[in-house]
C-alpha positions as CSV (number, residue, x, y, z in Angstrom):
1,X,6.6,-8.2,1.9
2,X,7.4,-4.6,2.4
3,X,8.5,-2.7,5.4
4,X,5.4,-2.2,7.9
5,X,4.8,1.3,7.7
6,X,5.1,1.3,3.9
7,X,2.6,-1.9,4.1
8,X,0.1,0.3,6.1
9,X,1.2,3.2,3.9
10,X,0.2,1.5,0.5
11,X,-2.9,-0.1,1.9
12,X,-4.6,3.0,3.1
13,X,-3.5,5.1,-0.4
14,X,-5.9,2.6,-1.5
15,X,-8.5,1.9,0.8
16,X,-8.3,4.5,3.1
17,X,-11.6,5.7,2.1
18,X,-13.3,2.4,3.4
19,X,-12.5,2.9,7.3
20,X,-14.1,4.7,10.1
21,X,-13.3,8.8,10.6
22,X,-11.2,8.2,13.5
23,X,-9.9,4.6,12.2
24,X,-8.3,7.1,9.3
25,X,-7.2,10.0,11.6
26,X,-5.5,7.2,14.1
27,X,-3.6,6.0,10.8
28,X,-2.8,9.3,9.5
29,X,-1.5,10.2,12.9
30,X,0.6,7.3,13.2
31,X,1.8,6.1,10.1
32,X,2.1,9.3,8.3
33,X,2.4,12.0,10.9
34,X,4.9,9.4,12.6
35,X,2.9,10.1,16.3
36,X,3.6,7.7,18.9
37,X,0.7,6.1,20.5
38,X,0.7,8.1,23.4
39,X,0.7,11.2,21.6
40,X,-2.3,10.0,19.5
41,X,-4.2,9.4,23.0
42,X,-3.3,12.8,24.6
43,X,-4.3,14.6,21.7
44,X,-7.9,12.3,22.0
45,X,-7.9,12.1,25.7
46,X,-8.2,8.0,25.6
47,X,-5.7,5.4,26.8
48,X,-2.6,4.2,24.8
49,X,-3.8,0.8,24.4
50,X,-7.1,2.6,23.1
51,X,-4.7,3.9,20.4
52,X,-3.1,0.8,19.4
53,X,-6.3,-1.2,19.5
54,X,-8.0,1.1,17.3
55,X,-4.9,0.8,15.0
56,X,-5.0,-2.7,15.1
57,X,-8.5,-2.9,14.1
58,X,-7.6,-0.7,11.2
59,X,-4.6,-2.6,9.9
60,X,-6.9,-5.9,9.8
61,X,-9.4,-4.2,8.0
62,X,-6.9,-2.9,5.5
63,X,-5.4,-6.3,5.1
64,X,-8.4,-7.4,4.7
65,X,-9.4,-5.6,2.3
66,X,-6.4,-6.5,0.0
67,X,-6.8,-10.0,0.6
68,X,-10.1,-9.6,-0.9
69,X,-9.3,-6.9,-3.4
70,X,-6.0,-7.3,-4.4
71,X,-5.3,-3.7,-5.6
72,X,-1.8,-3.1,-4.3
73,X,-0.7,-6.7,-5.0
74,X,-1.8,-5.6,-8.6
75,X,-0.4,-2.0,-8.6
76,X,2.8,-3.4,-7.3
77,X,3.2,-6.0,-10.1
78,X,2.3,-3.5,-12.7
79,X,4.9,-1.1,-11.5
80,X,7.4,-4.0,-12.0
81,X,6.4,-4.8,-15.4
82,X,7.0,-1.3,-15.9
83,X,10.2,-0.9,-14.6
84,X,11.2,-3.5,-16.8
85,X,9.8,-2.4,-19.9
86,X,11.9,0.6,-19.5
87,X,14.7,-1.2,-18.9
88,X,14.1,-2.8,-22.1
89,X,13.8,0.5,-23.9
90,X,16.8,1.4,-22.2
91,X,19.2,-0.8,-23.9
92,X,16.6,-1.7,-27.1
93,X,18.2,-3.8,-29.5
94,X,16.2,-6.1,-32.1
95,X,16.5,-9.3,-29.8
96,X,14.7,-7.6,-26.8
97,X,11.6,-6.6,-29.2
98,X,10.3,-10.2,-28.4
99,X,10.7,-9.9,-24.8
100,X,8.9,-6.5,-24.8
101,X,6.2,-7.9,-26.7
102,X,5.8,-10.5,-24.2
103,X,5.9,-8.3,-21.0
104,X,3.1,-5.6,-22.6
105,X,0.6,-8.5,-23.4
106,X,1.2,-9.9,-19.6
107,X,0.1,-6.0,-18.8
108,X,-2.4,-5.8,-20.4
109,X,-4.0,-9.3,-19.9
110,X,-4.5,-7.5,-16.6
């Protein structure tokens, strides 16, 4: 799969919304401000492991949600199907026309 913060990254573009107020701010903090735990905890006045448990909480729930979901899973393969469809376009000649017909009905059978 991808790179862990990217993971986490992806996961809360998409479901974000669906934590807890301080679940986002702990992930904001950390995964896109790039915080360390105890940084997160000074600036909350709670423990480090307080942190990292509330972090972990949120990462489940995110999973969760994709495992349920399925959004990124879906965004991702729809990104790839794009890239190759340009690719395709890219370097169009008549034989490819079947192969592009192909990769647009998989698209949009989504």
């Amino acid at each position: 799969m991808l790179e862990k913060t990217t993971q986490m990254n992806l996961l809360y573009d998409f479901y974000g919304a669906m934590l807890t107020e301080k679940q986002r701010q702990f992930v904001e903090l950390y995964y896109l401000d790039d915080l360390s735990l105890a940084e997160i905890a000074e600036q909350f006045e709670i423990s480090r492991q307080a942190v990292h448990d509330n972090l972990k909480r949120a990462s489940a729930q995110l999973l969760e949600y994709e495992a349920k979901l399925c959004l990124v899973e879906r965004f991702l393969h729809r990104t790839a199907v794009h890239q190759q469809i340009m690719e395709l376009i890219d370097g169009l000649e008549e034989d490819k026309f079947s192969q592009l017909a192909l990769l647009l009905d998989e698209l949009i059978a989504e």
